[in-house]
C-alpha positions as CSV (number, residue, x, y, z in Angstrom):
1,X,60.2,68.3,10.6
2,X,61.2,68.7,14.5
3,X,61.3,65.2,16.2
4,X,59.6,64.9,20.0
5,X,63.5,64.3,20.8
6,X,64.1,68.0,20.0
7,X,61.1,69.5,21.7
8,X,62.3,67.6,24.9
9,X,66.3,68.7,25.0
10,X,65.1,72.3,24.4
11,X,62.6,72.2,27.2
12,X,64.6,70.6,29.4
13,X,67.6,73.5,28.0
14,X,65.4,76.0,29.2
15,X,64.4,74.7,32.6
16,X,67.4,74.1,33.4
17,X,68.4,77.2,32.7
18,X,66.0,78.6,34.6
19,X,66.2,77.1,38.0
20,X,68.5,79.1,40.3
21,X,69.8,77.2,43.1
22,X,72.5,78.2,45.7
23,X,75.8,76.6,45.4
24,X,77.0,74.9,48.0
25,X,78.3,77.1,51.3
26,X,76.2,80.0,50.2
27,X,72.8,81.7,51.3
28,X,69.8,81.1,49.8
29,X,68.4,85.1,49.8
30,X,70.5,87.9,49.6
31,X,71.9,89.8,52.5
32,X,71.5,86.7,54.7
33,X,75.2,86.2,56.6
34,X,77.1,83.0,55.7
35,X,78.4,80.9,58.7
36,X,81.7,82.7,59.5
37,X,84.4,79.8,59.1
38,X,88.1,79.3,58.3
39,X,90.0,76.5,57.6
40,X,93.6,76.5,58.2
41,X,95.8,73.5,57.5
42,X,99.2,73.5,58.1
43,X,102.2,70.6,58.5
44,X,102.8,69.3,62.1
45,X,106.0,71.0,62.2
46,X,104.9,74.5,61.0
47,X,103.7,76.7,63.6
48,X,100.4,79.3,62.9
49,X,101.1,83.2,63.5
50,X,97.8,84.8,65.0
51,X,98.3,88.5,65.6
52,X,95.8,89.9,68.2
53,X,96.1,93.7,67.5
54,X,93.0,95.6,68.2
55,X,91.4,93.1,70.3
56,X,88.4,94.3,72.2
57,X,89.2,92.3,75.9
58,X,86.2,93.0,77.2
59,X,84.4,91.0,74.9
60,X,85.4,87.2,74.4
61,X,87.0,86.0,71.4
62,X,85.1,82.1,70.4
63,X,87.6,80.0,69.2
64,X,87.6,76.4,68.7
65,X,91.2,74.7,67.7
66,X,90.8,71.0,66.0
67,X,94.3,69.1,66.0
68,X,92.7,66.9,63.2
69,X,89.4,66.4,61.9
70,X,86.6,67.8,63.5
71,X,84.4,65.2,65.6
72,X,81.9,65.3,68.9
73,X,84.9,65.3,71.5
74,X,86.8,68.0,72.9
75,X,89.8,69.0,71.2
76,X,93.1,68.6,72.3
77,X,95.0,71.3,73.9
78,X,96.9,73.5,72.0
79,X,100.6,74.7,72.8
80,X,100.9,78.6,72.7
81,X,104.0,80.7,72.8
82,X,104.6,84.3,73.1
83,X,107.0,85.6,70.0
84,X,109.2,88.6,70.9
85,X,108.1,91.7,69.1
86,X,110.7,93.2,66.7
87,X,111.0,96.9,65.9
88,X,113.0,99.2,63.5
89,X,114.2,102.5,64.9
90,X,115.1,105.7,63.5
91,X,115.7,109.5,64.2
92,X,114.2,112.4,63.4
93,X,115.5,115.6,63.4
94,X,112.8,118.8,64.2
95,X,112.1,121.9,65.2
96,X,109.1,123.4,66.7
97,X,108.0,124.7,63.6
98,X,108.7,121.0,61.7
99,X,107.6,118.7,64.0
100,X,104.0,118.3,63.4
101,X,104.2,118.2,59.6
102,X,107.4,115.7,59.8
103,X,105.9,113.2,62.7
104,X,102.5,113.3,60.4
105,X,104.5,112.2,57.5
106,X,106.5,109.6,59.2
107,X,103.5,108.5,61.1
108,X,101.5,107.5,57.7
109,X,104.6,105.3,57.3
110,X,104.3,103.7,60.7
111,X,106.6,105.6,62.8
112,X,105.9,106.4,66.4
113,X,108.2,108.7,68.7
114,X,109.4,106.7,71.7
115,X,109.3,109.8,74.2
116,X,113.1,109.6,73.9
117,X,114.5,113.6,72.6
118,X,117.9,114.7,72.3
119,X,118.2,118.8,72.3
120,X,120.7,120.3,70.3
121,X,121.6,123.4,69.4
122,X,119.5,125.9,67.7
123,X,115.9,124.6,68.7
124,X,116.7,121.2,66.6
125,X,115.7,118.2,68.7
126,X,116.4,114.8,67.7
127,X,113.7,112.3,68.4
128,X,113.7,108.4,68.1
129,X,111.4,106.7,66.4
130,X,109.8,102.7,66.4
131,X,107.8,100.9,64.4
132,X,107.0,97.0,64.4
133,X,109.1,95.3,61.7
């Protein structure tokens, strides 16, 4: 014989189970967009690396900088330096016949010619090559 008590854990199993509710920080309907946020923390000491490559400058970038928690008042300003760009180099060596199937392959790789030939003998040209390190 089933007790009430029994009756009531299972129906309470089984709506329970049944009610499907968003967890926190997510959207309530699919496809919606979440709120588009990052959080990085970092010691006082260590600085934060933001690369700006393929930045459309027409358009503004929104950025909001907290030194601390977040509150009503303006932040305070943020110190930003410029980091010199380091680059490997290398040669190639082509001729008219090579050069488009070699600079493709080195290109996958990240190489880009500098503009910077040296002509040798028998149609091979040396070329110098850079990439960002």
């Amino acid at each position: 014989m089933k007790s009430p008590l029994s009756y009531a854990a299972v129906a309470l199993f089984v709506a329970g189970g049944s009610a499907i509710t968003a967890a926190p920080g997510q959207v309530s309907r699919p496809g919606e967009p979440t709120k588009a946020e990052v959080w990085v923390q970092n010691r006082k000491s260590e600085p934060i690396p933001v690369s700006l490559h393929e930045v459309d400058v027409e358009a503004p970038i929104r950025v909001t900088v907290w030194n601390g928690e977040p509150s009503s008042h303006a932040p305070n300003p943020v110190s930003v330096r410029v980091t010199r760009a380091v680059w490997d180099y290398q040669t190639a060596r082509v001729t008219s016949e090579s050069a488009a199937r070699l600079l493709n392959a080195l290109g996958a790789q990240g190489w880009e010619a500098t503009g910077i030939a040296w002509p040798e003998a028998d149609g091979i040209t040396t070329l110098l090559l850079t990439r960002p390190r």
